[in-house]
C-alpha positions as CSV (number, residue, x, y, z in Angstrom):
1,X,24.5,-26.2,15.8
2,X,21.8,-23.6,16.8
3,X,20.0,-26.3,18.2
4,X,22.3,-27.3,20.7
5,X,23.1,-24.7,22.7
6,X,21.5,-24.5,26.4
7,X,18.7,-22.5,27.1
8,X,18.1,-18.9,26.7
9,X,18.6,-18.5,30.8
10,X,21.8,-20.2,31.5
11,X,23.6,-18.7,28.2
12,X,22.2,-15.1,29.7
13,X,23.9,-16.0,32.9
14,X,27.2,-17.2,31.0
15,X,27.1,-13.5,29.7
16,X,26.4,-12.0,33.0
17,X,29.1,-13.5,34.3
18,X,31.6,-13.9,31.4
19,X,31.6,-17.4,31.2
20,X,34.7,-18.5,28.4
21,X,33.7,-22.1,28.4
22,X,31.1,-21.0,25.6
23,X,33.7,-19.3,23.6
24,X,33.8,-19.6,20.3
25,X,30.4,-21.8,20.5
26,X,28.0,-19.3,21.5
27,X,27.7,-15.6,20.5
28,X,24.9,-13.2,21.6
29,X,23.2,-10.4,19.1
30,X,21.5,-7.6,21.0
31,X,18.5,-6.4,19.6
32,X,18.7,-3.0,20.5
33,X,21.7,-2.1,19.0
34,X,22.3,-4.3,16.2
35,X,25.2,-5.5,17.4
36,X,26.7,-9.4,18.1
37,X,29.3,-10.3,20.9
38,X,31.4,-12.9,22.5
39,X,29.8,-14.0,25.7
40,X,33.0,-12.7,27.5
41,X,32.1,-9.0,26.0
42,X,33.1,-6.6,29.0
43,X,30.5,-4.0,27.9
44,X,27.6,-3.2,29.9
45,X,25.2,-6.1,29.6
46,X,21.9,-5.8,27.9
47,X,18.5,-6.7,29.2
48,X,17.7,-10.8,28.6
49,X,14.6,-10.1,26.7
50,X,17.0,-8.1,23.8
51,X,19.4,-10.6,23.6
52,X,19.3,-14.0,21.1
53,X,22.1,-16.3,21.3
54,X,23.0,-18.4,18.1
55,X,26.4,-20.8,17.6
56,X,27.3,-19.4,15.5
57,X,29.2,-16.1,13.3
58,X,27.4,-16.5,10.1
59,X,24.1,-16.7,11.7
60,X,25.0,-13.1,13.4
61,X,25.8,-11.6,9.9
62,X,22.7,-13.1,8.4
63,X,20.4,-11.6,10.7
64,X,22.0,-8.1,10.2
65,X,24.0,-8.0,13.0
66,X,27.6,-6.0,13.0
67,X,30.5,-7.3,15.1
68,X,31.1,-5.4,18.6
69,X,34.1,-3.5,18.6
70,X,35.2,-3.9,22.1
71,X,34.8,-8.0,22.4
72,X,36.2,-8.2,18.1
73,X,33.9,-11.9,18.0
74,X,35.7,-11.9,14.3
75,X,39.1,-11.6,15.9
76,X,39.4,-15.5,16.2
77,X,38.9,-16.3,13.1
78,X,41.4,-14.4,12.1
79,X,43.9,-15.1,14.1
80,X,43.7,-19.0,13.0
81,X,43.6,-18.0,9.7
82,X,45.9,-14.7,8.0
83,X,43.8,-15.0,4.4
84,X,40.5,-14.3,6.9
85,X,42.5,-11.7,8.8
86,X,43.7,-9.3,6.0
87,X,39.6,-9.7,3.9
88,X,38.1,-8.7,7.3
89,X,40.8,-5.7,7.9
90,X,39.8,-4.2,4.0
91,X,36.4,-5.4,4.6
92,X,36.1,-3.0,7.9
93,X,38.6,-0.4,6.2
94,X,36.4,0.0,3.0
95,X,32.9,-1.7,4.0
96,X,31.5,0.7,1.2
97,X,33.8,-1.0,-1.8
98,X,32.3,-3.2,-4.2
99,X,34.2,-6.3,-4.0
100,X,34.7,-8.9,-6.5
101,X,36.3,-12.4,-7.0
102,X,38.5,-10.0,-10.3
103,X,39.6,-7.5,-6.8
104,X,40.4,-11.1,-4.8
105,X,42.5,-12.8,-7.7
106,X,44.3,-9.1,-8.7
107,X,45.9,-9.6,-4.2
108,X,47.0,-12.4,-5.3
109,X,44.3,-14.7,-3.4
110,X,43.3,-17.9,-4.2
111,X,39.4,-18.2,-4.9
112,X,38.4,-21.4,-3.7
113,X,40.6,-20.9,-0.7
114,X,39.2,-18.0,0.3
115,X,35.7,-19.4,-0.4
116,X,36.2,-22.4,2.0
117,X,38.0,-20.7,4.6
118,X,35.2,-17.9,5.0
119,X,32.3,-20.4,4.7
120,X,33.7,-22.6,7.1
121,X,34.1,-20.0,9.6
122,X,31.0,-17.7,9.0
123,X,28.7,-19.7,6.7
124,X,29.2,-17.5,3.9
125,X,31.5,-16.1,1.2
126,X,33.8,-13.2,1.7
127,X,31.5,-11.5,-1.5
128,X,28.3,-12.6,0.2
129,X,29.1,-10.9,3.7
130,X,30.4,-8.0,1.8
131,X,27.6,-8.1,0.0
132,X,25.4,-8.3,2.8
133,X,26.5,-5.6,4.7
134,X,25.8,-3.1,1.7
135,X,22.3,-4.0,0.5
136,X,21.3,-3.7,3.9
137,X,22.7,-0.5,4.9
138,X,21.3,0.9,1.9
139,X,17.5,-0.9,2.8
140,X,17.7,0.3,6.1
141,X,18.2,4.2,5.3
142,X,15.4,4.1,2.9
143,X,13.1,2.3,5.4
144,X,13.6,5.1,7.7
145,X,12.7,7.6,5.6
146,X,16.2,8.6,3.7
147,X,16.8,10.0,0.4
148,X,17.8,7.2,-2.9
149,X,21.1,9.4,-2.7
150,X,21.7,8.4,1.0
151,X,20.8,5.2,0.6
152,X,23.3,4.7,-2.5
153,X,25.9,6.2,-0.5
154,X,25.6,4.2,2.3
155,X,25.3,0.7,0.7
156,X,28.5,1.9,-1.0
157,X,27.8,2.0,-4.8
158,X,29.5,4.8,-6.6
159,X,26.8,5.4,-9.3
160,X,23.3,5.3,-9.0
161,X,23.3,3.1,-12.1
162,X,24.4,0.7,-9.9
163,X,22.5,1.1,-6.8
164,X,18.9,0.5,-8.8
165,X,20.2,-2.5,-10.6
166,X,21.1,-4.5,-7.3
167,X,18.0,-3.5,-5.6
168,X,16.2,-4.4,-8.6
169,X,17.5,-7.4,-8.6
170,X,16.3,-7.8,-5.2
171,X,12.8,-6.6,-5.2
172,X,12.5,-6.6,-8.9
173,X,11.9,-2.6,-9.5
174,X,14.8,0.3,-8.4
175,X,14.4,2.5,-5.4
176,X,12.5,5.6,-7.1
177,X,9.8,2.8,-8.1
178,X,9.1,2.9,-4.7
179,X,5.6,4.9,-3.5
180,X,6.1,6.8,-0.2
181,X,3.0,5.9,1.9
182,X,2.5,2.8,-0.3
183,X,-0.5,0.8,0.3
184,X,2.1,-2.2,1.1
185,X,5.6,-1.8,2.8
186,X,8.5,-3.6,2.5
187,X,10.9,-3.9,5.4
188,X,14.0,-6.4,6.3
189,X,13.7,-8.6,9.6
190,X,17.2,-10.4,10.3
191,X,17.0,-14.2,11.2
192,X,19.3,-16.6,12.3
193,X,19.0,-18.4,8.9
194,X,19.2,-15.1,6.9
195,X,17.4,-12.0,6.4
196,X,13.9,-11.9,5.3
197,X,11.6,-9.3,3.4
198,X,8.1,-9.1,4.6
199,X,5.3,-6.6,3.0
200,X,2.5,-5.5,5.0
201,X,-0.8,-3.6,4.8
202,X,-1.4,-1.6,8.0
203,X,-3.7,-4.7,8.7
204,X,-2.6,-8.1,7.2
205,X,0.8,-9.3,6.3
206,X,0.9,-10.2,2.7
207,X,4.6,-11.6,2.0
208,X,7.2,-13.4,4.1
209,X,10.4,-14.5,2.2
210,X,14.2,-14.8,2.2
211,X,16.0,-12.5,0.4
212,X,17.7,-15.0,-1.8
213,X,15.0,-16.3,-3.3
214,X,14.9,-16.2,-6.8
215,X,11.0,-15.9,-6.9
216,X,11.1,-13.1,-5.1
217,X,10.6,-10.5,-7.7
218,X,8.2,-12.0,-9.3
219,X,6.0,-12.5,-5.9
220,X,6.1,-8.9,-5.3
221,X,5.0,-8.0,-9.2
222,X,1.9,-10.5,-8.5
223,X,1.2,-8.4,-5.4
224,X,0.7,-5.2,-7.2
225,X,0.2,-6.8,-10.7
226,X,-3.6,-5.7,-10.8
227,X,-2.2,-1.8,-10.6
228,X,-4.3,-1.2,-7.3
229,X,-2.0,-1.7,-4.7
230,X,1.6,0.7,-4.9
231,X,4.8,-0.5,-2.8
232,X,6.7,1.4,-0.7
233,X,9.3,0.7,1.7
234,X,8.8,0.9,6.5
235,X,7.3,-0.6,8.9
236,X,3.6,-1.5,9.7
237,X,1.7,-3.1,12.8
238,X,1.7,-6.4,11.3
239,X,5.6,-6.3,10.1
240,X,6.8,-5.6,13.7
241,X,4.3,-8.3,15.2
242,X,5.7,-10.9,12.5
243,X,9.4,-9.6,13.7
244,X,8.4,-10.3,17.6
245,X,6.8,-14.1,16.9
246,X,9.9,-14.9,14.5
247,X,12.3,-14.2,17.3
248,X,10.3,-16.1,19.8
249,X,9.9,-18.9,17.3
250,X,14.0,-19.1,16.9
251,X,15.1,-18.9,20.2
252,X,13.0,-21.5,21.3
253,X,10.3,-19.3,23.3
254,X,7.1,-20.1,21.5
255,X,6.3,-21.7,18.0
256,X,2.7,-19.6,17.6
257,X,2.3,-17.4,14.9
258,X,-1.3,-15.1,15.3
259,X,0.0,-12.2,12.8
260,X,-2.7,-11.9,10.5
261,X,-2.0,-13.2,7.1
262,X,-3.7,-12.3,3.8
263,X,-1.6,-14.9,1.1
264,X,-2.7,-13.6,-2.5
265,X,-4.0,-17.1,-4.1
266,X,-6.7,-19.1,-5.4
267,X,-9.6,-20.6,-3.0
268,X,-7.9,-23.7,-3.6
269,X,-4.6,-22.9,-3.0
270,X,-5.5,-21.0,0.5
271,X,-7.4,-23.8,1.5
272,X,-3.9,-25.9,1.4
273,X,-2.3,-22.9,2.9
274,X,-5.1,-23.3,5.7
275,X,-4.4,-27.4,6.4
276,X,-0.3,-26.6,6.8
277,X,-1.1,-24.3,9.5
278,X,-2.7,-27.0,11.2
279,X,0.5,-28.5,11.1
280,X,1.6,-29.0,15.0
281,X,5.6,-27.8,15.0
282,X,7.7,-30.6,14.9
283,X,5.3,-32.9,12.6
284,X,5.4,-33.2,9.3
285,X,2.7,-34.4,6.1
286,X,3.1,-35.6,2.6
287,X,1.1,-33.8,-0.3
288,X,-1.1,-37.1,-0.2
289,X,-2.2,-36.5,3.6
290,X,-2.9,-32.9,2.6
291,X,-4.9,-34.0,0.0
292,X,-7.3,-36.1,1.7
293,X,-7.1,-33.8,4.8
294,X,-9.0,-31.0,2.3
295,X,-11.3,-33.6,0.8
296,X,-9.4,-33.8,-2.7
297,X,-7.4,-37.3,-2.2
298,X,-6.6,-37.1,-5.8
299,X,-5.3,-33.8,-6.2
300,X,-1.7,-33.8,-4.5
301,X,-0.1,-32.3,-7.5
302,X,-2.3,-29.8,-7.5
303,X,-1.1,-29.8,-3.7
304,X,2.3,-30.0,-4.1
305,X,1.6,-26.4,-6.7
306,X,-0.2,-24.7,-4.4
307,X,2.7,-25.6,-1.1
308,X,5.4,-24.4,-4.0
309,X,3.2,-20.9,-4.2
310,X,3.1,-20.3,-0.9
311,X,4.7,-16.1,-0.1
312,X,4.9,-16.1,3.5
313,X,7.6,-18.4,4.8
314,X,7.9,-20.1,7.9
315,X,4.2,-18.2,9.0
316,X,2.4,-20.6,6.8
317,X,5.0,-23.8,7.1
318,X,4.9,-25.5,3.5
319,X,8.7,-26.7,4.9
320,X,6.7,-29.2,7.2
321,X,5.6,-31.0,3.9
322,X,8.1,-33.8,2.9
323,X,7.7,-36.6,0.0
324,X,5.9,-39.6,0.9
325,X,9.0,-41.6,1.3
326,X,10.4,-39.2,3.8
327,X,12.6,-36.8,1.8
328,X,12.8,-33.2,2.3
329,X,11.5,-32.3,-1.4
330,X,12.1,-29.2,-2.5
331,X,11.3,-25.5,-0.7
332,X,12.3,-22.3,-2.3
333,X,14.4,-20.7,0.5
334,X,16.8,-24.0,0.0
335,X,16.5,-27.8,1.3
336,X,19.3,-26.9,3.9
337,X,16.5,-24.3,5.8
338,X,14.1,-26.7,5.4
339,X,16.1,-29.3,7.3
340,X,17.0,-26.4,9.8
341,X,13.4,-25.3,10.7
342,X,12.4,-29.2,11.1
343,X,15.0,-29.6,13.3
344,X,14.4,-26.0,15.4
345,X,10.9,-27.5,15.4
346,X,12.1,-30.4,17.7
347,X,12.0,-28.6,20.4
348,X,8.1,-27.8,20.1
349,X,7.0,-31.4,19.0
350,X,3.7,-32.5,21.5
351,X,3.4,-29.0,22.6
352,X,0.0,-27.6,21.8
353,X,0.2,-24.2,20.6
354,X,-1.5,-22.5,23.6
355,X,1.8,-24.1,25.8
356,X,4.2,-22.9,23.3
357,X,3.2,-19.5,24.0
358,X,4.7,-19.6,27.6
359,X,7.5,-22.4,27.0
C-alpha cells in the first residue's frame, strides 16, 4: 500500500544507490519526463524534488506515467505471467489500436482471466490501461496547442467520428466544441489514485474531479450553462498551483491546500463547502455535526446534498464526511478513494495546517 512505504528521503537514497530490496514494492515516477522506474533504473538519476514514489504499477499508469524503457518496471509482471506478457508486447507494439474484449476473445484469451491477472498486477484492466494511454495522449496534444487531427491521431482513433464521441463522453461536448482562449481551461493532472480534470479561470479554480466520474459532464455543462463563460482546453496559474499542492498532499509533504477556489453553488451549499475545509486532515464529521456546526442542526439532508454537489475533489474534502455510525457513505470518485484519502490523511492527523506546510 501507498501508505506504507518509507519516507520520501530514504526511498530517494534507495534510488541513488540502487537499492533491490524495494523491488517490486516501490517504483518512482519522475515528474519531468513523465516517466516511472524501478528503483534499480541505471539511468541518470533525477532531482528528489521531481521524483514521487508510489507501491505500486497501477498507481504509475493512473497518474499518466509511461514505463522506462531502460529499467522495463512492467517486465516482472510479465515474466510471472505469459497472458500479461504477450497484452503488454501488442499493447507497446500498437498503443494506437482500439482494443476490445471482441479483439481479446478473437486470440483466443479468456476474459475474466485476463481481467484478474491485469488488475491484480496493475490495478486496472488490460482495456482500461489501453484505454488510458489513448485519451490521454490525445488530451495532452490539444492542451498544448495541437490540431483535433493531431490529437485524433495520437490517441489512436481511426475516424474522427470516433475521437469526438470518447471525448464527449468524457467532458460531455467533442473537441471542436472547445473555445481557444476560453474563459475556463480544462487540463489533466495525474494522481496516484487516477487522473483528474481541473478547469480554471486565470484567477480561481472552479472544478476538481476524477475522470471517471459519471457526473462529470454534467458538472462542466452547469459551469457554462448560463452561456457566459466558453471552455477551452491548457493550463492557468491556478491549475498548476492545484497540480504542486496535490503532489505535496500525496507524497506525504504537506496536507494545505491555499489555491483559490470559486465552487459554483448556492449560499447554502458553499457555506457547507466552507465547514469541510475546516476539517483538520485525518478527522472526519457526520452530516449531523456539519449541521449544527453551520447553525442548521436540522438540515443534514440538505447537508448530505450539498457534500454530494461538491466539484472540486479532495481541495474541498466532502470524503472526510462519513455516516453517523461510522461508515464511509457514498462519494462520487468511488468508496475505495474515499477509504484511500482517509487513510493518506493518517499521516497529517494533529498536525495543524501551518506544520503541514513544512512536514
Amino acid at each position: 500500500m501507498l501508505f506504507d512505504l518509507p519516507d520520501h528521503d530514504t526511498l530517494y537514497q534507495a534510488l541513488l544507490d540502487r537499492d533491490d530490496r524495494y523491488e517490486g514494492h516501490a517504483f518512482v515516477c519522475v515528474s519531468t519526463t513523465g516517466i516511472f522506474c524501478r528503483l534499480t533504473c541505471p539511468a541518470r538519476k533525477p532531482n528528489s524534488e521531481n521524483c514521487r514514489f508510489v507501491a505500486t504499477i497501477g498507481e504509475c499508469i493512473e497518474a499518466g506515467f509511461r514505463p522506462c524503457k531502460r529499467c522495463t518496471p512492467l517486465q516482472a509482471a510479465a515474466s510471472a505471467d505469459p497472458t500479461i506478457a504477450s497484452l503488454l508486447a501488442l499493447l507497446d507494439e500498437r498503443p494506437e489500436y482500439r482494443w476490445s474484449e471482441r479483439d481479446l476473445d478473437r486470440m483466443g484469451y479468456d476474459l475474466s482471466t485476463v481481467r484478474r491477472s491485469f488488475k491484480r498486477q496493475f490495478g486496472m484492466t488490460f482495456l482500461e490501461m489501453a484505454r488510458q494511454r489513448r485519451l490521454r495522449d490525445g488530451f495532452e496534444v490539444l492542451e498544448q496547442g495541437g490540431r483535433v487531427i493531431d490529437a485524433q491521431v495520437g490517441a489512436g482513433f481511426d475516424s474522427p467520428s470516433a475521437f469526438r464521441e470518447a471525448f464527449a463522453r468524457l467532458l460531455g461536448r467533442s473537441p471542436r466544441d472547445l473555445r481557444s482562449g476560453g474563459d475556463l481551461q480544462a487540463s489533466w493532472i495525474g494522481t496516484p489514485i487516477g487522473d483528474m480534470i481541473a478547469v480554471s479561470s486565470r484567477s480561481h479554480l472552479h472544478l476538481l474531479e476524477f475522470v471517471d466520474r459519471k457526473a462529470l459532464p454534467s458538472e462542466l455543462a452547469r459551469l457554462t450553462g448560463s452561456g457566459k463563460l466558453t471552455l477551452g482546453i491548457g493550463r492557468t496559474g491556478p491549475t498548476e498551483q492545484a497540480e504542486a499542492e496535490l503532489s505535496a498532499f500525496f507524497s506525504g509533504e504537506s496536507s494545505a491546500f491555499e489555491t483559490p477556489l470559486a465552487p459554483p453553488g448556492s449560499a447554502f451549499s458553499k457555506s457547507v463547502w466552507d465547514e469541510l475545509c475546516r476539517i483538520p486532515a485525518g478527522e472526519t464529521r457526520s452530516y449531523s455535526d456539519i449541521a449544527r456546526a453551520i447553525g442548521q442542526p436540522t438540515a443534514t439532508r440538505a447537508v448530505a446534498r450539498a457534500n454530494g454537489a461538491n466539484q472540486i475533489a479532495l481541495m474541498i474534502p466532502c470524503h472526510r464526511v462519513i455516516g453517523a455510525d461510522g461508515s464511509l457513505t457514498g462519494y462520487g470518485g468511488g468508496l475505495w478513494r474515499k477509504q484511500r484519502l482517509l487513510e493518506i490523511e493518517r499521516q497529517y492527523r494533529g498536525i495543524s495546517v501551518e506544520a503541514a506546510r513544512t512536514v
